[in-house]
N, C-alpha and C positions, 0 to 999 in steps of 0.2 A: 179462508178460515177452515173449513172442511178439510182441506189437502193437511195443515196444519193438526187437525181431528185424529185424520186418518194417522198421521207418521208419529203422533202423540199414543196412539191405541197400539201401533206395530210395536213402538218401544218398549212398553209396558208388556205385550206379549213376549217381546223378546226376555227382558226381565224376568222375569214370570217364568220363561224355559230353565234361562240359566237356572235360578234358584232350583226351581225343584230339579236340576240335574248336579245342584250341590248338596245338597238335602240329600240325595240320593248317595254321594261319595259321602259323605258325612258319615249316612250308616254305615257303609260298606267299610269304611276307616275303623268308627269302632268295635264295630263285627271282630274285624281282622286282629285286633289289637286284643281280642277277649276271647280268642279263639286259637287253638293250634292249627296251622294252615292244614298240615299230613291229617288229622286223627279226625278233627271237627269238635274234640273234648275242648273245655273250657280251659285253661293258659291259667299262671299266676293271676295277672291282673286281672280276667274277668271272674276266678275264687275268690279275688279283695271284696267283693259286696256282698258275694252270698257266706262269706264266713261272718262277717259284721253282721246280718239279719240273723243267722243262726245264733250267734251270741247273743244277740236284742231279746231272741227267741227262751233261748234259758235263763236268763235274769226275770222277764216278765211274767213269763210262763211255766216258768221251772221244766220246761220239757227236752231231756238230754240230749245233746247232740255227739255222734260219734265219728270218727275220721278212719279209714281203714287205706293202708297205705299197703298199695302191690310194686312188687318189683321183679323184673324177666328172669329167672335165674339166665345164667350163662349166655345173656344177648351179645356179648363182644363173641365171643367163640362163633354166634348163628350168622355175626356180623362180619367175622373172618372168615369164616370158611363157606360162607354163599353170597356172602356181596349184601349190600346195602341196601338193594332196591327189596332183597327177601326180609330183610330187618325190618325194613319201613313194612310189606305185607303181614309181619306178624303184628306189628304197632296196631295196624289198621284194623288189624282181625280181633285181637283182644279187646281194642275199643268198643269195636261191634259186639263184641260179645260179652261184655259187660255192661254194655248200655242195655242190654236187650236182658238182662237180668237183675237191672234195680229199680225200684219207685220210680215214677216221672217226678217225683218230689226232692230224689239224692240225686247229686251231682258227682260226675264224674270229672276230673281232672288231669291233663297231661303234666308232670308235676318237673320232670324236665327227664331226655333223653327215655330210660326205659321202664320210669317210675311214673307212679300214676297215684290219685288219692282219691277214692269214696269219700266224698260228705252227707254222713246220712244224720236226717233233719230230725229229732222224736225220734230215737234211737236208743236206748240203752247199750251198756258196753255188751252186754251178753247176747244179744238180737245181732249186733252188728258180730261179735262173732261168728254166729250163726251163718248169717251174710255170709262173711270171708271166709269159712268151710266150703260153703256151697259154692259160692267163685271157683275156690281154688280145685275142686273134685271139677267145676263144668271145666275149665281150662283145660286141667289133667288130658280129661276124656275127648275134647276136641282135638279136629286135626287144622290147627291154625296155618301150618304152611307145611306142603307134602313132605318136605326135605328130614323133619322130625319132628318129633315130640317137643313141645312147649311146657315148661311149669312156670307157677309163681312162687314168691316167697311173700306172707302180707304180717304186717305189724298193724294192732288194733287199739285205738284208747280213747276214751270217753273225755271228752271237756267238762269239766268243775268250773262252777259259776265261781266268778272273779280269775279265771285261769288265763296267765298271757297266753294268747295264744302260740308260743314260739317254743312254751313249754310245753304243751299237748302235740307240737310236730315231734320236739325231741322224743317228748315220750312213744310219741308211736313209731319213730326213725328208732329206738333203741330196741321196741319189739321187731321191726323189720329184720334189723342186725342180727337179732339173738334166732331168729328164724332162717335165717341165712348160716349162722356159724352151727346151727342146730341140724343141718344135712340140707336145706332147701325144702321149697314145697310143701311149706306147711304153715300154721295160722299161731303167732304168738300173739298174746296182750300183756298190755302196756298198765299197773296198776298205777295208782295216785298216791303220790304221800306228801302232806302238809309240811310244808318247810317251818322248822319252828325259831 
């Protein structure tokens, strides 16, 4: 009965490993999944919750939320003419260096290849301007990878309660563009108008 005890208690310990050594890939799974492997910024899917809380957030709260979308000027040209491993060093450098210059409250996001988006939570569109001046001057004046200079180009627009949100990317993807056809490296916004 005892030996039966004993090989009853092993099993259950053995059990017991496994799980919490699934429990443990479990996180590392959804980690990975919400995560950009290169950068450590947050990926589409893991912006899917915090843009639904921010939306929660200005319905109940009426407290603005603003999206501020950066993009590398001329990363195919850094990407052509020094290789990829320097492309990835400038991704990783901007990351850092944007994270290291917003609220622990706004999220930053790898938005795909060399675009990225600010979620800033209780934000006005005018404050998040502010914001993507100051980005785009700290970028400017860093040396993110020795080879050259780095700029951005950012599109900024404030979410309107009841606003899909597909409409406030376009809107802020359209000041991106015009910041872009506008010489680069510099800060457009994105205004609102009531579709009637």
């Amino acid at each position: 009965y005892s030996k039966e005890r004993a090989r009853e208690r092993h099993r259950r310990e053995e059990l017991e490993k496994i799980n919490k050594a699934l429990e443990l890939e479990k996180s590392d799974l959804e980690k990975a999944n919400k995560e950009d492997p290169l950068t450590g910024c947050l990926n589409r899917v893991g912006f899917g919750r915090l843009l639904v809380q921010a939306q929660e957030s200005l319905i109940k709260n009426g407290k603005p939320m603003s999206f501020i979308m950066l993009d590398i000027d001329h990363f195919k040209e850094v990407n052509d003419t020094y290789g990829h491993s320097v492309g990835d060093e400038v991704l990783v450098n901007l990351s850092k260096l944007v994270q290291s210059r917003i609220r622990n409250s706004d999220a930053l996001i790898r938005w795909g290849g060399e675009e990225f988006v600010v979620l800033c939570g209780n934000t006005s569109l005018q404050n998040a301007q502010y914001l993507a001046e100051k980005l785009r001057l700290n970028i400017e004046k860093s040396q993110l990878i020795k080879q050259r200079q780095v700029t951005c180009s950012f599109g900024v627009a404030e979410m309107v309660a009841g606003e899909d949100s597909k409409k406030l990317f376009e809107r802020a993807d359209k000041a991106l563009y015009a910041s872009k056809e506008g010489g680069r490296n510099r800060v457009t916004s994105a205004t609102f108008r009531k579709q009637s």
